[in-house]
C-alpha positions, -999 to 999 in steps of 0.1 A, spaced: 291 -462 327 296 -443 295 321 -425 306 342 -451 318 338 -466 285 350 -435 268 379 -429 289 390 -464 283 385 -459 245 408 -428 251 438 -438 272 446 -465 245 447 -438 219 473 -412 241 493 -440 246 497 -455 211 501 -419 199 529 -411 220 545 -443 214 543 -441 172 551 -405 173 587 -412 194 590 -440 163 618 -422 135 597 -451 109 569 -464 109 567 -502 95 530 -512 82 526 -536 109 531 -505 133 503 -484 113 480 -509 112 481 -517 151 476 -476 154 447 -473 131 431 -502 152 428 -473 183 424 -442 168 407 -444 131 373 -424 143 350 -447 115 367 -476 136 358 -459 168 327 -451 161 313 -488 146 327 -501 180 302 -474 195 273 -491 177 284 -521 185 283 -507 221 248 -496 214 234 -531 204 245 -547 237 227 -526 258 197 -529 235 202 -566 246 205 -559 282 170 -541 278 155 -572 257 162 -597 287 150 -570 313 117 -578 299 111 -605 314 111 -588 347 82 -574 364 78 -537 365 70 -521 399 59 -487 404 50 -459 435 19 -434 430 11 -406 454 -19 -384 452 -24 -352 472 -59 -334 472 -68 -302 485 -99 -288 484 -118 -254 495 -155 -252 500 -164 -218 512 -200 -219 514 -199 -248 529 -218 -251 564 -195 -281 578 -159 -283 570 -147 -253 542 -112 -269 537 -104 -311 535 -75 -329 523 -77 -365 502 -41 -385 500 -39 -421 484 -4 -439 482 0 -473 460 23 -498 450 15 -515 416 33 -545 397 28 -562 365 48 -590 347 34 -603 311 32 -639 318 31 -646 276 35 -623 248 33 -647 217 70 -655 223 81 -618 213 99 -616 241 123 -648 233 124 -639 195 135 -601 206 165 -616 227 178 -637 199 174 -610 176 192 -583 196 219 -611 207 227 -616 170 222 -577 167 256 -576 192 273 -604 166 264 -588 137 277 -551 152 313 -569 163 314 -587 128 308 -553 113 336 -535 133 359 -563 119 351 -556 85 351 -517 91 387 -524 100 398 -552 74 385 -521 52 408 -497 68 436 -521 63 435 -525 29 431 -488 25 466 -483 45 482 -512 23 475 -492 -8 486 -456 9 517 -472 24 528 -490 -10 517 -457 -26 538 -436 -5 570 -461 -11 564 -465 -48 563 -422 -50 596 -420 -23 611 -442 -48 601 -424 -76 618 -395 -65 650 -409 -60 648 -416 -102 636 -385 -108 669 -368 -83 690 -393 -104 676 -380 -137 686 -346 -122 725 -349 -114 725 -371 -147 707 -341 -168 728 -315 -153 759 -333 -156 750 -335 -195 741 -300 -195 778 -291 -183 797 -313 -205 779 -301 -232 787 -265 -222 823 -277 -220 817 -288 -257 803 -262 -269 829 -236 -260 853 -261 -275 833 -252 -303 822 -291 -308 784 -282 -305 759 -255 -309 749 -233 -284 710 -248 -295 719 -282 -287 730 -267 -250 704 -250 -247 681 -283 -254 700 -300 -229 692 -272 -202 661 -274 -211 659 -305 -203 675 -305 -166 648 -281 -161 625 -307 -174 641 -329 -148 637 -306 -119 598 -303 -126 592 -331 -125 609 -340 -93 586 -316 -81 560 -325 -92 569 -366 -80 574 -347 -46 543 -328 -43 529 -363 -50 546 -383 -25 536 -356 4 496 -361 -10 501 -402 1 513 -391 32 487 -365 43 459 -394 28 478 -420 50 477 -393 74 439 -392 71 438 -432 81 458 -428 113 440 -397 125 475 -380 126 478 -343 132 489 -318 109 529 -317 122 533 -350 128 563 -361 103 555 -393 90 581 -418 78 576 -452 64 601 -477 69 615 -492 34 602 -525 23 627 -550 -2 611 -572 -24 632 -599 -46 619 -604 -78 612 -639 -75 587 -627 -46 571 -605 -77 569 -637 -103 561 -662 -75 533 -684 -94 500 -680 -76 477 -704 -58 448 -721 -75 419 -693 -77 390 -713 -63 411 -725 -35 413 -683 -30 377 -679 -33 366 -705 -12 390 -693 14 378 -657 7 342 -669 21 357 -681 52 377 -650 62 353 -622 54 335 -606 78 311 -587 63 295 -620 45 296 -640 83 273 -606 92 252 -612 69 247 -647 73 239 -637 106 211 -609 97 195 -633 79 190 -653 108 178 -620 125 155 -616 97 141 -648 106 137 -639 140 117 -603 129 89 -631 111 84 -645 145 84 -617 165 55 -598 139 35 -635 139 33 -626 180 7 -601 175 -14 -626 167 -13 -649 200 -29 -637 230 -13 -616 254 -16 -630 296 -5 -601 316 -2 -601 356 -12 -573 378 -8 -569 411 -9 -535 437 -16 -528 470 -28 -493 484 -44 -468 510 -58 -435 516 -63 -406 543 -92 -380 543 -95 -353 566 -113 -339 586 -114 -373 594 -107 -404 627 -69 -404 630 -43 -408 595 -28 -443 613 -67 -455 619 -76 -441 582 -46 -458 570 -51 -492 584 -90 -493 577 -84 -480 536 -56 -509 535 -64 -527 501 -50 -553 480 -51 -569 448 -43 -593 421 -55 -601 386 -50 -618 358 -55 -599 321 -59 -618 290 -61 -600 258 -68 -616 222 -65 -599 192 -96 -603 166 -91 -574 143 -59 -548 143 -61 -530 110 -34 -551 91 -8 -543 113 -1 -581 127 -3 -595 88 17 -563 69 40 -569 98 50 -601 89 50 -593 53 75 -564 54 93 -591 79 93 -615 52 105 -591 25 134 -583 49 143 -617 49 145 -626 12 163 -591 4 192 -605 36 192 -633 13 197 -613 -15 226 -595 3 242 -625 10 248 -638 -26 258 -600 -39 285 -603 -15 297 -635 -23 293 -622 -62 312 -595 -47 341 -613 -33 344 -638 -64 348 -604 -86 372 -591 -63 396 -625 -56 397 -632 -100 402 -592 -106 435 -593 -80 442 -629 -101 440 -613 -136 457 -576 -125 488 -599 -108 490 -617 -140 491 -589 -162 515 -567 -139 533 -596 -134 539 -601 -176 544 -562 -176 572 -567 -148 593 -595 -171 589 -569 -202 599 -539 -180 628 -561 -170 642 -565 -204 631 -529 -213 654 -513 -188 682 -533 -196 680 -526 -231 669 -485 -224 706 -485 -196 731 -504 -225 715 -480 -253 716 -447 -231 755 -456 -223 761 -460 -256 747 -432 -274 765 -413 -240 799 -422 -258 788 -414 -292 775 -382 -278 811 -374 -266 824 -385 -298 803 -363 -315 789 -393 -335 748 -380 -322 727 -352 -316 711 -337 -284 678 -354 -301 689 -385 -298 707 -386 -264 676 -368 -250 654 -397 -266 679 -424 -251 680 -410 -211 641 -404 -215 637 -438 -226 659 -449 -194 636 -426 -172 608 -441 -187 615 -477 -180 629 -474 -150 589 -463 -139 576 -487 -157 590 -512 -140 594 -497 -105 549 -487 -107 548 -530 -124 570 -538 -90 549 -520 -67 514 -532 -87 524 -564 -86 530 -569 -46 495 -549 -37 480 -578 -59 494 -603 -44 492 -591 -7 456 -585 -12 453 -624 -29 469 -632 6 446 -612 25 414 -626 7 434 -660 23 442 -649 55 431 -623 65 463 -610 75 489 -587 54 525 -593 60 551 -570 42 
């Protein structure tokens, strides 16, 4: 049975790979639906979950009697004996017992392990809204670094195509040879830290890598997501509305709603040990001896049956019944306990997404109007620099200030939308980019 289970956990996970890997990009949609089969942390809480149901399979086989064989074979050797020196004792026996009441353990173990199966599913589902949010922020990460790049390449051709004029200048004896030699300086500059934005951009893939399980030469892609900027400075929904959503859709709060019903369920099952215990027994059974009158006569005549009935009460156990349902009881107020940390939990989390929007969302107007202003002043001083009317100082300080806002507001951009896809998550429990 396990391994049928583990080959059908498998196939899914050949075929989604082949599939993805023939993909040239790889929407979020796409990543997310291959995380579901192959992330091991995912695999393995659906294990455990695995686990629990046949932990309830063995709770309801207790309700069944238990049946057993015994055989016992006896030789013995008497050599000083003046009759028989060698004889031979067999006994064969069929025995059956069923607990007719157990305190109501039994019932109490059945609802427990049933929401034991509940709480496991509810836990894989929050194992992989987890692992979603996690590939949101690589994939946007991974975007926001691609695009990065493609500034910093921009900053290049620009830096080098300053770097040449100014050479041209120079020889037409318009500049110094220091002020081109700032100016290479800085397309060097330029080229580092393309590097460097590069190096970066290949770390979000290998951690998005690490999500998907993906092997060391597979080439990942993303495929390019456009937002308008009205998407960006949307206004948002009211906040409690949010939070009282947030409740709804989170799956690791519904589990623990759950385990404290199971801790419920653990009192009842520890107050058991102190009802009596009715157990039935029932066997039936023969023997041979030889020497002996023939094995079917011995067999026939040594028939036996029998049936009883067992009560047990408990008087004294050493605490164990009463600490029992004291440490059952101390489970039940820390589930309690659990449960309002985790809807602190989500509060915190649904008004710091609500006050980070905000504030990337006031960064993204400024950025707006500081990349405007940083472009008209970097043309302008590009002129005078022709003109001879500035230094390298200040046309260095005017295309740094371009580089610089043209980040600013790309990372406010990118900040922005994780913000608000998360607010939509804590909703929905879905992201759509």
């Amino acid at each position: 049975m396990m391994n049928h289970r583990i080959i059908r956990l498998c196939i899914p996970a050949l075929i989604a790979w082949s599939i993805s890997a023939a993909a040239e990009e790889w929407t979020f949609r796409q990543c997310v639906d291959y995380a579901r089969t192959n992330n091991i942390s995912l695999q393995k809480s659906r294990l455990v979950g695995e686990t629990a149901g046949l932990s309830l399979e063995e709770a309801k086989a207790q309700w069944e009697p238990t049946l057993d064989f015994t055989t016992r074979h006896t030789v013995g050797n008497s050599p000083w004996s003046e009759s028989d020196k060698n004889t031979y004792n067999g006994t064969i026996g069929f025995n059956a017992a069923w607990t007719a009441y157990d305190g109501g353990a039994r019932s109490a173990q059945i609802k427990r392990s049933q929401l034991d199966t509940q709480i496991a599913s509810l836990e894989t589902d929050d194992v992989m809204r987890t692992l979603e949010t996690d590939l949101l922020r690589a994939y946007l990460n991974i975007l926001y670094c691609k695009e990065s790049i493609e500034i910093y390449r921009e900053a290049v051709k620009l830096s080098d195509a300053q770097a040449e004029r100014c050479r041209q200048l120079m020889e037409a004896g318009r500049v110094s040879r220091v002020d081109y030699a700032q100016l290479q300086a800085q397309a060097e500059q330029q080229r580092y830290n393309l590097s460097n934005a590069t190096g970066t951009y290949d770390t979000r893939r290998m951690e998005l890598k690490r999500l998907l399980e993906l092997g060391i030469d597979t080439d990942l892609r993303l495929a390019p997501v456009v937002w308008t900027d009205s998407q960006v400075t949307d206004s948002l929904p009211p906040i409690a509305e949010s939070y009282t959503l947030a409740l709804h859709t989170d799956k690791k709060l519904e589990a623990l709603r759950l385990q404290r019903d199971a801790t419920a369920l653990d009192v009842d099952i520890a107050n058991a040990q102190r009802r009596p215990n009715i157990a039935i027994t029932a066997g039936v059974g023969t023997n041979y001896f030889a020497p002996g009158e023939a094995v079917g006569t011995q067999l026939k005549q040594s028939l036996n049956e029998q049936i009883g009935v067992a009560l047990s009460l408990p008087i004294t156990d050493g605490k164990k019944a009463k600490t029992a349902i004291t440490k059952a009881k101390i489970q039940q107020l820390n589930a309690a306990l659990d449960e309002e940390a985790r809807r602190n939990d989500i509060a915190q989390n649904v008004e710091a997404a609500y006050i980070d929007l905000r504030a990337t969302q006031s960064r993204f107007a400024a950025a707006k109007e500081q990349l405007e202003s940083a472009r008209l002043s970097a043309e302008l001083v590009d002129e005078q620099f022709s003109l001879g009317l500035v230094n390298t100082v200040e046309l260095l300080t005017a295309h740094n200030n371009l580089i610089e806002a043209q980040h600013t507001l790309l990372q406010a951009r990118f900040m922005a939308m994780l913000d608000r896809k998360l607010i939509e998550f804590y909703r929905t429990a879905e992201i759509n980019l």
